[in-house]
N, CA, C and O of each residue as an XYZ file, in Angstrom:
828
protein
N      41.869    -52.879     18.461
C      40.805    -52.624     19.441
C      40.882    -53.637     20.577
O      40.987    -54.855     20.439
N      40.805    -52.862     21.875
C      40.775    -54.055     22.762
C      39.363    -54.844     22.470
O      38.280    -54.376     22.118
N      39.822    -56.470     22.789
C      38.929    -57.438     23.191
C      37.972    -58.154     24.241
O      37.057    -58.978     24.215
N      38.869    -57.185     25.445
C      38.762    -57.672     26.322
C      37.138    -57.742     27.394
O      36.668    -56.648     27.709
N      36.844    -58.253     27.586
C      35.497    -58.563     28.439
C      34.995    -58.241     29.937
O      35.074    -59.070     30.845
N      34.717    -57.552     30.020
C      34.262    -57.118     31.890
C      32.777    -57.129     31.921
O      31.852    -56.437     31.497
N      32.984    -58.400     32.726
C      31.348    -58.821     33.401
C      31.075    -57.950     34.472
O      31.670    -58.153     35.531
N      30.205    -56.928     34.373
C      29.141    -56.379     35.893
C      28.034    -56.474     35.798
O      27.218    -56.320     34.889
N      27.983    -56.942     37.534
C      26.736    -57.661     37.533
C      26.200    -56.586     38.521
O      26.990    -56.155     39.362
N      24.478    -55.952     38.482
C      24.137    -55.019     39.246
C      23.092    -56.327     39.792
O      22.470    -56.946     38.929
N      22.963    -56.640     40.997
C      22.171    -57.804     42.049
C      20.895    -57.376     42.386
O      20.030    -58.183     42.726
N      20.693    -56.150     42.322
C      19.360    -55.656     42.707
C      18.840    -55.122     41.351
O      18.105    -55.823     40.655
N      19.214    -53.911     40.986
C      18.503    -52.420     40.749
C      18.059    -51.908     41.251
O      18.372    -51.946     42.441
N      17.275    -51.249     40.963
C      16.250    -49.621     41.484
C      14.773    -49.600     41.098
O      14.020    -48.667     41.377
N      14.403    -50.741     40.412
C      12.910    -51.144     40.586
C      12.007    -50.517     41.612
O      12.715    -50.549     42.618
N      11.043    -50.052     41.903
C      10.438    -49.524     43.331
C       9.872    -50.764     43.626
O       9.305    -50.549     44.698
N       9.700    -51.800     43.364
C       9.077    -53.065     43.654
C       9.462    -53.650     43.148
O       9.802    -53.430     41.986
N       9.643    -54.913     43.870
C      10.351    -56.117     43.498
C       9.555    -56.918     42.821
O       8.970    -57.839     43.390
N       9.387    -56.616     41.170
C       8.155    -57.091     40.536
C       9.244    -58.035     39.317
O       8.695    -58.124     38.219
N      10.065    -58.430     39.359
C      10.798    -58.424     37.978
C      11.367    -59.852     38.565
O      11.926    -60.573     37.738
N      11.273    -60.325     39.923
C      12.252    -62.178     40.106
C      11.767    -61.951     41.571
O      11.941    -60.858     42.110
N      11.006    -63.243     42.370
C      10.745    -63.305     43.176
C      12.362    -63.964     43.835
O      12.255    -64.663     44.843
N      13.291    -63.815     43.468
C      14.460    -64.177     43.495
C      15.825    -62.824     43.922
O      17.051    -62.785     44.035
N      14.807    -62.007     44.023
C      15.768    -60.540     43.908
C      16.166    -60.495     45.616
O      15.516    -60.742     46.632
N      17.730    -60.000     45.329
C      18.052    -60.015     46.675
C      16.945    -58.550     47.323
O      16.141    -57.956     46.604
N      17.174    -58.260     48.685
C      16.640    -57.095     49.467
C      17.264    -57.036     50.883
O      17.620    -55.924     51.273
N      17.450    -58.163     51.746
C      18.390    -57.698     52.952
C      19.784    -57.655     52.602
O      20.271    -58.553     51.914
N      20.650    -56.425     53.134
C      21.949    -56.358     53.039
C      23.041    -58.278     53.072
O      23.946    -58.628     52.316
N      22.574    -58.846     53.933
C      22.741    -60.294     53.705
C      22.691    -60.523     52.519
O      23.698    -60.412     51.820
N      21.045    -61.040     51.835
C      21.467    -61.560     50.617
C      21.802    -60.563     49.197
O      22.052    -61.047     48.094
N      21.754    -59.315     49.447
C      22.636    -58.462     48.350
C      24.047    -58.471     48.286
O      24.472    -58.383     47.135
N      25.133    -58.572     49.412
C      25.896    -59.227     49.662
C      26.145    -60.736     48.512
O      26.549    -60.998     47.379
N      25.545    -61.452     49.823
C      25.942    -62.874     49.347
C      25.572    -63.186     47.515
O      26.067    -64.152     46.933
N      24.744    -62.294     46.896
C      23.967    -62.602     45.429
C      25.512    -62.057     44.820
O      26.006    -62.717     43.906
N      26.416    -60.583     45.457
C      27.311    -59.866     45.263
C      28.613    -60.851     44.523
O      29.157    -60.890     43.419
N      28.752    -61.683     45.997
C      29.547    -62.617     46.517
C      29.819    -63.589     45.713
O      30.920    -64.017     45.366
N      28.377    -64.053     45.316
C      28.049    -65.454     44.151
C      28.466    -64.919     42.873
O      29.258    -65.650     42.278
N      28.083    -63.616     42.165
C      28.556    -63.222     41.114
C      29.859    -63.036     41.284
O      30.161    -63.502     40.186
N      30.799    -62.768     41.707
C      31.967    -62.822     41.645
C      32.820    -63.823     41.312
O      33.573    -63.955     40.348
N      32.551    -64.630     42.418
C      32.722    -66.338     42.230
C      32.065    -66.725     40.664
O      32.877    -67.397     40.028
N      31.367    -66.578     40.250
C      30.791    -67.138     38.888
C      31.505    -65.871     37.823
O      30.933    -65.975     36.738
N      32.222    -65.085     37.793
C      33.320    -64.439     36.782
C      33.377    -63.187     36.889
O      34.347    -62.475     36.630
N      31.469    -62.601     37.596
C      31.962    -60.817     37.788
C      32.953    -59.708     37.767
O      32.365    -59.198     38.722
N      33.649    -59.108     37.607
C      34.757    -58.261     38.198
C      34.235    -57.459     38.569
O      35.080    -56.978     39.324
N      33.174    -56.691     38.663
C      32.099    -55.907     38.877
C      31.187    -55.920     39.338
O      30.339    -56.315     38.538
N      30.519    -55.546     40.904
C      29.174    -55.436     41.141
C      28.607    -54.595     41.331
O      29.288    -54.030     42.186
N      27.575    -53.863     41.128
C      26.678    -52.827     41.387
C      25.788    -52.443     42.089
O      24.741    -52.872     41.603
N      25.566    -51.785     43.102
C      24.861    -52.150     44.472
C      24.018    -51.113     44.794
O      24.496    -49.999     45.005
N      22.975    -51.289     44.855
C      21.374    -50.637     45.368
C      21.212    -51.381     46.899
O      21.662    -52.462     47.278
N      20.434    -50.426     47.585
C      19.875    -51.259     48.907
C      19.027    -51.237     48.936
O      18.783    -50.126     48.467
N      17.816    -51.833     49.249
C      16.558    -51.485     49.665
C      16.438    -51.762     50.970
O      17.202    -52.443     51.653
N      15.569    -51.275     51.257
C      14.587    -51.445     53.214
C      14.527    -52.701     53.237
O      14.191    -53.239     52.182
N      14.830    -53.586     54.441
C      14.249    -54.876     54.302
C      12.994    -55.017     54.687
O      12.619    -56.186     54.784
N      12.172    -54.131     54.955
C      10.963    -54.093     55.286
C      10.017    -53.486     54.095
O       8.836    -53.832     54.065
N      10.451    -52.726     53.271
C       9.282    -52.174     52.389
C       9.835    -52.794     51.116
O       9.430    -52.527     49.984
N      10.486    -53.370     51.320
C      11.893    -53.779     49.972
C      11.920    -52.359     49.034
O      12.452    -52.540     47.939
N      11.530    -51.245     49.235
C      11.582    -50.547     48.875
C      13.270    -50.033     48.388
O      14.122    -50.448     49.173
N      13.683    -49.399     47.491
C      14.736    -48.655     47.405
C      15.564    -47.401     48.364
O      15.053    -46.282     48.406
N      16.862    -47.684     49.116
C      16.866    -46.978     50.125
C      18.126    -46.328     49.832
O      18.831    -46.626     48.869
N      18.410    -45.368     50.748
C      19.538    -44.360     50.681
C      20.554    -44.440     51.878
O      21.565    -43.774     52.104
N      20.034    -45.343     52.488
C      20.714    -45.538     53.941
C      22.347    -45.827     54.670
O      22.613    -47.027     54.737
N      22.937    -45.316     54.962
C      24.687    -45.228     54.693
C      24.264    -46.651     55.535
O      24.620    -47.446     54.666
N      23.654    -47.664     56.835
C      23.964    -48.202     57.473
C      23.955    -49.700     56.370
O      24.787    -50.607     56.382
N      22.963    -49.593     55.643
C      22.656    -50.427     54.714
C      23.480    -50.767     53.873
O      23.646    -51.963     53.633
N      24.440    -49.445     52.998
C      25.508    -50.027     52.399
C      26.535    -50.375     53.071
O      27.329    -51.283     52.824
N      26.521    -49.705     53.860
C      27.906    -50.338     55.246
C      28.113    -51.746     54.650
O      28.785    -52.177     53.713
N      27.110    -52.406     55.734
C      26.488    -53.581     55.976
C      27.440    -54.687     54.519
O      28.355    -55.505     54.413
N      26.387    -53.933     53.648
C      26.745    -54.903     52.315
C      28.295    -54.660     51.945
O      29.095    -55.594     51.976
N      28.560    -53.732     51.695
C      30.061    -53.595     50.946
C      30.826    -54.151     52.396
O      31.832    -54.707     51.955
N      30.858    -54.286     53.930
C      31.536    -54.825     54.441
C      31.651    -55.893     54.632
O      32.497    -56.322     55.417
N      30.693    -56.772     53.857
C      30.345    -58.383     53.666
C      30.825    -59.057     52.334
O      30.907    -60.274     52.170
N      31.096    -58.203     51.509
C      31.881    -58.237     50.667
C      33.403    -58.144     50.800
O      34.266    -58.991     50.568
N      33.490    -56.945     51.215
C      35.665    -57.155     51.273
C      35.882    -57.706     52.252
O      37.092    -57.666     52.476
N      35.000    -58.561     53.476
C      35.411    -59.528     54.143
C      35.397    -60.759     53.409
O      36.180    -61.598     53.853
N      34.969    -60.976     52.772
C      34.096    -62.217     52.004
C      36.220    -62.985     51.268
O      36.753    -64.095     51.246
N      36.573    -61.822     50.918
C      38.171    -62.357     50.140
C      37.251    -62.116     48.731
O      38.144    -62.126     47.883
N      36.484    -61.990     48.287
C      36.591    -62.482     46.813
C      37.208    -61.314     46.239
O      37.010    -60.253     46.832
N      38.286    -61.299     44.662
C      38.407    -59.925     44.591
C      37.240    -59.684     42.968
O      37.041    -60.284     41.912
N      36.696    -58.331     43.724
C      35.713    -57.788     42.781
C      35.599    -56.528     43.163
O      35.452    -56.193     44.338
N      35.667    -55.620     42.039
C      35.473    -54.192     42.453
C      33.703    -53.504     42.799
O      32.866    -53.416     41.900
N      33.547    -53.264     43.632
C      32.740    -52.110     44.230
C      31.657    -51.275     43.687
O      32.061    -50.144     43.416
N      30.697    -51.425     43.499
C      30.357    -50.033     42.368
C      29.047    -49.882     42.937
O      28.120    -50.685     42.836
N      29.050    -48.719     43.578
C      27.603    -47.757     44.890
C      26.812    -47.131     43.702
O      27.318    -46.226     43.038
N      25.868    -47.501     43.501
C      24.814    -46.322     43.164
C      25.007    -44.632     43.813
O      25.222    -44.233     44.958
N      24.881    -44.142     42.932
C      24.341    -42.729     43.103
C      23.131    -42.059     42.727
O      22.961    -40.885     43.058
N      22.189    -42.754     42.002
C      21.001    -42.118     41.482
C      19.602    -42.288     42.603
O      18.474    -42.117     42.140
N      19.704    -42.482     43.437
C      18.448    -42.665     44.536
C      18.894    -40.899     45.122
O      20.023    -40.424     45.249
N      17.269    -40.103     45.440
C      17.738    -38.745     45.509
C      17.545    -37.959     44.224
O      17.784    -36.759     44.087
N      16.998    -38.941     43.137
C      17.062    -37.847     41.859
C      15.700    -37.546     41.457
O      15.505    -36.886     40.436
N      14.832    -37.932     42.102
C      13.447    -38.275     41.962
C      12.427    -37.274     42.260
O      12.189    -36.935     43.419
N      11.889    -36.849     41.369
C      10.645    -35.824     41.178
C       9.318    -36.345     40.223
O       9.427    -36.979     39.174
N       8.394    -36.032     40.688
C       6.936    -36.453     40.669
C       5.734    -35.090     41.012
O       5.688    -34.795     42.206
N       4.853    -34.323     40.136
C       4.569    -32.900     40.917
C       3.510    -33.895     41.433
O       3.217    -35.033     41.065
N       2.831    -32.759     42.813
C       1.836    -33.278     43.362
C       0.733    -33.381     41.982
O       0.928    -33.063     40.809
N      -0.240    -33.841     42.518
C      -1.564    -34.393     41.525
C      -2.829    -32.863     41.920
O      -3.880    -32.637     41.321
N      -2.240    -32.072     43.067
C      -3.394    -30.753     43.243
C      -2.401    -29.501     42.912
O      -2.969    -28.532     42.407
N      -0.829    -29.375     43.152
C      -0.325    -28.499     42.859
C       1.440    -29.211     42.947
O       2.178    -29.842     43.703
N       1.400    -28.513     41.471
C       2.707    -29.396     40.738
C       3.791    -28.631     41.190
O       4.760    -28.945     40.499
N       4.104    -27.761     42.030
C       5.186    -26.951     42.556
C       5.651    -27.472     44.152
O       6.532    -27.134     44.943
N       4.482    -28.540     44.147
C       4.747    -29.452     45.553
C       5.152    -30.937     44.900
O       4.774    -31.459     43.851
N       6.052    -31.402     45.912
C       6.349    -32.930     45.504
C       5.145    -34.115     45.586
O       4.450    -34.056     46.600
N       4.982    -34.675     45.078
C       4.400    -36.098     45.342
C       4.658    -36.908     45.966
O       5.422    -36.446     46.813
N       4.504    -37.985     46.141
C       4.579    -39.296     47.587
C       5.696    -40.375     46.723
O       6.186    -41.384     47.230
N       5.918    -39.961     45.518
C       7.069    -40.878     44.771
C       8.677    -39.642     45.000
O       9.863    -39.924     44.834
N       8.076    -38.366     45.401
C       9.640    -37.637     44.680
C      10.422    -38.286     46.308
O       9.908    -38.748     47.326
N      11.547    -38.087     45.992
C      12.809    -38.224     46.875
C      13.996    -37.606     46.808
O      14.993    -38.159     47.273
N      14.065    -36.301     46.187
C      15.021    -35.443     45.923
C      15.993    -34.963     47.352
O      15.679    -34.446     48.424
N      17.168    -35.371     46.826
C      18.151    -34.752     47.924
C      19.174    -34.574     47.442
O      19.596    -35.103     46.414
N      20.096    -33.244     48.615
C      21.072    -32.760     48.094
C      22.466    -33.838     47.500
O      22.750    -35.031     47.613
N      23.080    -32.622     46.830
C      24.116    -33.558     46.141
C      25.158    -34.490     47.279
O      25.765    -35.548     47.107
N      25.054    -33.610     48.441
C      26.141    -34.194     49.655
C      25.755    -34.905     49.752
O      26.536    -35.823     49.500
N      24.058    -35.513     50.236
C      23.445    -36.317     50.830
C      23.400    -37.462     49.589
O      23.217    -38.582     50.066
N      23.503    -37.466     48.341
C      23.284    -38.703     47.777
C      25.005    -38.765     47.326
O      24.912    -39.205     46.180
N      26.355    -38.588     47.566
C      27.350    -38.888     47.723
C      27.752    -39.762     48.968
O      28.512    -40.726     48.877
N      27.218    -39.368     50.045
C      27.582    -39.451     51.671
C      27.998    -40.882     51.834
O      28.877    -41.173     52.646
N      27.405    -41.787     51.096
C      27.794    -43.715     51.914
C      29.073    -43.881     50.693
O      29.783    -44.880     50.572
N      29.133    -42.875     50.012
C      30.845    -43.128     48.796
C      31.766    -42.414     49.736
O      32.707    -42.912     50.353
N      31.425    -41.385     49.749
C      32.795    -40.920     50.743
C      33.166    -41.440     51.571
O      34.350    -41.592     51.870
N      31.783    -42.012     52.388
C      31.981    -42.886     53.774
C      32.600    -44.323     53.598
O      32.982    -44.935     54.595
N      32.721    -44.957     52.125
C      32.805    -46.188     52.163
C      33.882    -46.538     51.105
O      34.316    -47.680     50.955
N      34.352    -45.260     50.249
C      35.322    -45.144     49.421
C      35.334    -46.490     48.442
O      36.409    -47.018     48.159
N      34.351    -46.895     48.054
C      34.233    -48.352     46.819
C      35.275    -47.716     45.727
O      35.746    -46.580     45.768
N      35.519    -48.721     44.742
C      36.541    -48.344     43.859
C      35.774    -47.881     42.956
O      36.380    -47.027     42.308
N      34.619    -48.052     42.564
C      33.543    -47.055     41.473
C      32.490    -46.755     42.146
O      32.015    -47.372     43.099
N      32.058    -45.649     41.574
C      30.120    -45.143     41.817
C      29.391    -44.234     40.578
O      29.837    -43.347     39.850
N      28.641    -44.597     40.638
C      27.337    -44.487     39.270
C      27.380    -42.296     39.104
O      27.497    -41.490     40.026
N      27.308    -42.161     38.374
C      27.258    -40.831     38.103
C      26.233    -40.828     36.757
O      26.538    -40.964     35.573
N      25.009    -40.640     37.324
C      23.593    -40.197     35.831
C      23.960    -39.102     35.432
O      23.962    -38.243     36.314
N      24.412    -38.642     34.030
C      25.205    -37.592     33.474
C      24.087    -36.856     32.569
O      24.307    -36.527     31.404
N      22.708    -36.607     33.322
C      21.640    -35.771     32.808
C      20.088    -36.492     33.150
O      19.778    -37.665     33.359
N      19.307    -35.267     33.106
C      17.849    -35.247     33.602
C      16.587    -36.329     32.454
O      16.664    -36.233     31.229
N      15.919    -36.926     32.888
C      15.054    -37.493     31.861
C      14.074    -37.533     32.539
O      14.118    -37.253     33.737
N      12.736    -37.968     31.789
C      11.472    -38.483     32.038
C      11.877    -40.259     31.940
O      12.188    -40.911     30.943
N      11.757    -40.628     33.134
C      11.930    -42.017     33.742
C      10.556    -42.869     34.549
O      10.297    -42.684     35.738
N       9.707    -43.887     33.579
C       8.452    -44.180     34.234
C       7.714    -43.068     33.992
O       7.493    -42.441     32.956
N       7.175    -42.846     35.750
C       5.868    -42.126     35.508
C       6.685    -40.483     36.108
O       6.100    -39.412     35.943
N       8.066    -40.569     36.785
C       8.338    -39.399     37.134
C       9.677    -38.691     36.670
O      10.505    -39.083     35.848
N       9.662    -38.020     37.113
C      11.241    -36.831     36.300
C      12.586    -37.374     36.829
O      12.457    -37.511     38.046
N      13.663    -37.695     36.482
C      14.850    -37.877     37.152
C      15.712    -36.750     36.989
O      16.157    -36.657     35.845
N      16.042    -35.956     37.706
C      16.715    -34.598     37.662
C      18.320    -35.059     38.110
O      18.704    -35.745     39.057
N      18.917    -34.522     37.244
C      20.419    -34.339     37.771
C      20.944    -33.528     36.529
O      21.255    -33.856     35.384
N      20.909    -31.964     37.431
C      21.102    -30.538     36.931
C      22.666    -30.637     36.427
O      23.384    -31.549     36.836
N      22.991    -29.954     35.804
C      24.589    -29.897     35.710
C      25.348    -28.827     37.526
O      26.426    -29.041     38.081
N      24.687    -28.191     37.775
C      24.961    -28.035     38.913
C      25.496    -28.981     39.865
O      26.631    -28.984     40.342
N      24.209    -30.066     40.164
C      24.078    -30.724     40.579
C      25.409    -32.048     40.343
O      26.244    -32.562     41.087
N      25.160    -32.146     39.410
C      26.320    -33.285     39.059
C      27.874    -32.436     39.052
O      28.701    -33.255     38.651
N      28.448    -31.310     39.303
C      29.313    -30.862     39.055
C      29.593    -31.160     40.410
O      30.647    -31.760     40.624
N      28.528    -30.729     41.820
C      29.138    -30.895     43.296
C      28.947    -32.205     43.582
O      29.480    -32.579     44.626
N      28.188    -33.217     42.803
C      28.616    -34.489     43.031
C      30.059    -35.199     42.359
O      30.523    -36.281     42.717
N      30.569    -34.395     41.412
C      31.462    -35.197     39.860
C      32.529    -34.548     40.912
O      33.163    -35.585     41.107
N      33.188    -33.577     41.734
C      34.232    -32.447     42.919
C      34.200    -33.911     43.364
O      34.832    -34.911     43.023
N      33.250    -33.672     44.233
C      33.397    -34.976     45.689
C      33.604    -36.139     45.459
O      33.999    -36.722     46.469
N      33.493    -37.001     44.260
C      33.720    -38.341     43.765
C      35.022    -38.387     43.416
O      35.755    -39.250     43.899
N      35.486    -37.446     42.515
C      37.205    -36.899     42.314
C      37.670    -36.603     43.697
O      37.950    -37.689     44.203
N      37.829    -35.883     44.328
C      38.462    -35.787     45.640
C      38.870    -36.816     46.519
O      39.840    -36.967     47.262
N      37.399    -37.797     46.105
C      37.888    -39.243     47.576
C      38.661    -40.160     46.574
O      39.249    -41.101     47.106
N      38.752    -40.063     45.380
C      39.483    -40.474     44.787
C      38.568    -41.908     44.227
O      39.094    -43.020     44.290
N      37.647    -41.784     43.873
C      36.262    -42.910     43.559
C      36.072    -42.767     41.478
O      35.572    -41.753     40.991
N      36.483    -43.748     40.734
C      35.848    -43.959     39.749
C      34.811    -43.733     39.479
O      33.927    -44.458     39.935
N      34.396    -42.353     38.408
C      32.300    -42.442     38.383
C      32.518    -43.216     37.075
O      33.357    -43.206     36.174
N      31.588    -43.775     37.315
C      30.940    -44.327     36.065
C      29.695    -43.739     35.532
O      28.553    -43.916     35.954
N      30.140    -42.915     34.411
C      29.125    -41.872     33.891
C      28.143    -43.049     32.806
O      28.396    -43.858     31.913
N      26.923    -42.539     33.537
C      26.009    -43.688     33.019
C      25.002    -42.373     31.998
O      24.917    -41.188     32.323
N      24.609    -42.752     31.257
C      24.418    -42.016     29.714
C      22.886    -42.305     29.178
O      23.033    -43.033     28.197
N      21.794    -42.114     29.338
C      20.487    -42.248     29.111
C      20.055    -41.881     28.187
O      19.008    -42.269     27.670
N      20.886    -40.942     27.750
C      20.374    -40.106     26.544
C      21.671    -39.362     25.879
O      22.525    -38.725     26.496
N      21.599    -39.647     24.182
C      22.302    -39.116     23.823
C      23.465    -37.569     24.495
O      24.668    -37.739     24.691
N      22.875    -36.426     24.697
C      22.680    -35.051     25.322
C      23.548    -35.630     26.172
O      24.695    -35.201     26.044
N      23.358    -36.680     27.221
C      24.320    -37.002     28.565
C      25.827    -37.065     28.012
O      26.761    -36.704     28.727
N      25.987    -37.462     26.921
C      27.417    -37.576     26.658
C      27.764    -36.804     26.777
O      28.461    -36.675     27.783
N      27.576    -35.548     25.806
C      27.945    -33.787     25.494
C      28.102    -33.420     27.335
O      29.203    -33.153     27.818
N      27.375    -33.449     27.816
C      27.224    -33.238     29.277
C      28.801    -33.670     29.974
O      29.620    -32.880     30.443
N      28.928    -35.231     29.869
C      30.155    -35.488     30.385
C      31.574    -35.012     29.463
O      32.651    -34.669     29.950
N      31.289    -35.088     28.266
C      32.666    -34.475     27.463
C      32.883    -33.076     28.067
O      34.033    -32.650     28.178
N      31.448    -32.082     28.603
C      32.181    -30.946     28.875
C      32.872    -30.753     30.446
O      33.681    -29.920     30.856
N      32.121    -32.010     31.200
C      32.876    -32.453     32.302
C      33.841    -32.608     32.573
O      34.442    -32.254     33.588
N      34.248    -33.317     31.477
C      35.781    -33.875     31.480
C      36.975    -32.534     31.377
O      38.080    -32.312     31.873
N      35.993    -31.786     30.391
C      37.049    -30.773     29.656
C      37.164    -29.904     31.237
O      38.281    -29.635     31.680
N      36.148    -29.590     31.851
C      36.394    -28.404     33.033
C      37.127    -28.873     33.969
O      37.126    -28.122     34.944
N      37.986    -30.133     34.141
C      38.256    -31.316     35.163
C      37.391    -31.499     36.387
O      37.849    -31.891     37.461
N      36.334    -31.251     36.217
C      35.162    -32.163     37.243
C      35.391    -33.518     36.950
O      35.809    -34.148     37.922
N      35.254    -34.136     35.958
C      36.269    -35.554     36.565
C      37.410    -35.632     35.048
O      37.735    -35.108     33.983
N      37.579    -36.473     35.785
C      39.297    -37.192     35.579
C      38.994    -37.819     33.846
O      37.890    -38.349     33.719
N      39.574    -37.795     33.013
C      39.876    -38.725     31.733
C      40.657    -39.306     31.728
O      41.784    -39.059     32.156
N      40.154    -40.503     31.101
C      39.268    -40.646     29.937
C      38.135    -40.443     30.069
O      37.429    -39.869     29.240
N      37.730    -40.939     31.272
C      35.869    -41.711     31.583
C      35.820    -42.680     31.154
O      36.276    -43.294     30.189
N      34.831    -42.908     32.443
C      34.618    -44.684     31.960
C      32.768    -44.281     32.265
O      32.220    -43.665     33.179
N      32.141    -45.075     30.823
C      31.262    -44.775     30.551
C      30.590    -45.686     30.345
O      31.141    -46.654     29.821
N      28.770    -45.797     30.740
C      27.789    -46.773     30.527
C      26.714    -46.141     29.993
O      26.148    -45.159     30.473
N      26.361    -46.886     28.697
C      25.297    -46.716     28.024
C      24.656    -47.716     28.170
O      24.880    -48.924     28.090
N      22.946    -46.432     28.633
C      22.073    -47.361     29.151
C      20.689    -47.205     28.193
O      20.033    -46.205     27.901
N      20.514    -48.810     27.788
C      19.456    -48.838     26.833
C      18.296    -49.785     27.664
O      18.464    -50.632     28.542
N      17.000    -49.261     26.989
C      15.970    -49.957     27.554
C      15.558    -49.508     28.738
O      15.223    -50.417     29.498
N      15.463    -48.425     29.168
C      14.885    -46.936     29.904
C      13.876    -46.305     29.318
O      14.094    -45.490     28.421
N      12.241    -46.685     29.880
C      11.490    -45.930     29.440
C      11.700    -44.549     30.548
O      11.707    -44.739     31.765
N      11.863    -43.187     29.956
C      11.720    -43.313     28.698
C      13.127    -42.521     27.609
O      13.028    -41.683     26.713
N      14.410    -43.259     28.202
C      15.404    -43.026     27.567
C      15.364    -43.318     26.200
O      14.368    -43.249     25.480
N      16.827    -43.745     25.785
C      17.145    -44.505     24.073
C      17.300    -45.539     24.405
O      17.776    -46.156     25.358
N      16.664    -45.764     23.155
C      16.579    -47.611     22.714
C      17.188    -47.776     21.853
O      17.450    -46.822     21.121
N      17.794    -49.384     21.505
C      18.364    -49.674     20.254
C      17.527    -50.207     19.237
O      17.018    -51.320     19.365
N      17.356    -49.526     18.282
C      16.976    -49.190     17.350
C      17.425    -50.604     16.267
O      18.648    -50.721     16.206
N      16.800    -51.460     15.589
C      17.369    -52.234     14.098
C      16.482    -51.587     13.177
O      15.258    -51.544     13.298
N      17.130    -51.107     12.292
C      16.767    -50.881     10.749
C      17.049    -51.899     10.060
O      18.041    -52.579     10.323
N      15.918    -52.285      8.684
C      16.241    -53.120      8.138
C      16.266    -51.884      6.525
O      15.359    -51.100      6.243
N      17.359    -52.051      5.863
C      17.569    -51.281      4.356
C      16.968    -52.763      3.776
O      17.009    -53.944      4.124
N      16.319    -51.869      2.553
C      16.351    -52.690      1.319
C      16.531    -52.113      0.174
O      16.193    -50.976     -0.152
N      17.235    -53.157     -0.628
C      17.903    -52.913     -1.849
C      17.108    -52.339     -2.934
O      17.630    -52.102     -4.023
């Protein structure tokens, strides 16, 4: 079995508020430079969200990742790349009629939450390989949906990193793999500690 160890470091997340380190990067500057520092300290891997520098909110903005990933492969350090794709997956029904969005959804097409990968060709990007109840709202990513995102990530020639929330997501990407929507093996992240994904679980047996 390999041994081998790969540190990635994600500098932000996707928090809607920066409630978790009054320390969290938010201008393309210091998401960058936090990028920059993890690398230098052993990263091979960084993972990159933008937010607004004004609402620190979570953003979708191609100028924003520009910004950062070009402050990075100027920077010399070598570390691979890795763009979010899950901003755009976001549904919430209204609170008077649930067939209307709410003031949290942010749903957009599959082009539109690919667009700063194609544009910026990083050596990986995040692929959520199925729909959950996340917080207080829905995270949708249809198999439709992920099939015209899983085309366009294969085409520019971009590593997804099929990120796995729930058991079901695997089955999802194994049948991915099999239709060649993407490439095998896969390279895959299981993600624990997602309300309200899977958790790891300790059982204790007794004798």
């Amino acid at each position: 079995m390999n041994q081998d160890v790969i540190i990635s470091c994600a500098v932000t997340g996707d928090d809607t508020k920066v409630t978790k380190s009054p320390h969290c990067a938010i201008t393309p500057e210091q998401i960058a430079a936090t990028a920059i520092a993890a690398a230098q300290a052993g990263a091979a891997i960084v993972h990159i969200h933008v937010r607004d520098p004004v609402t620190t909110r979570p953003s979708m903005d191609g100028a924003l990742y520009r910004e950062v990933v070009d402050r990075i492969r100027t920077s010399g350090v070598d570390v691979l790349i890795n763009l979010t794709t899950g901003p755009g997956g976001r549904f919430a029904p209204g609170a008077d009629d649930p067939l209307k969005p709410g003031p949290a959804t942010n749903l957009k097409s599959p082009a539109q939450r690919v667009e700063h990968v194609l544009a910026l060709r990083p050596d990986i990007c995040s692929l959520d390989m199925g729909s959950m109840n996340m917080g207080g709202h829905v995270f949708i990513n249809s198999p439709s949906y992920l099939e015209a995102m899983a085309i366009a990530i294969r085409d520019a020639d971009v590593l997804p990193e099929l990120e796995v929330f729930e058991a079901g997501h695997l089955l999802l990407a194994k049948r991915m793999i099999e239709t060649g929507h993407i490439k095998p093996p896969g390279m895959f992240q299981i993600c624990l500690g997602i309300a309200w994904g899977q958790h790891l679980c300790a059982c204790r047996l007794r004798r």
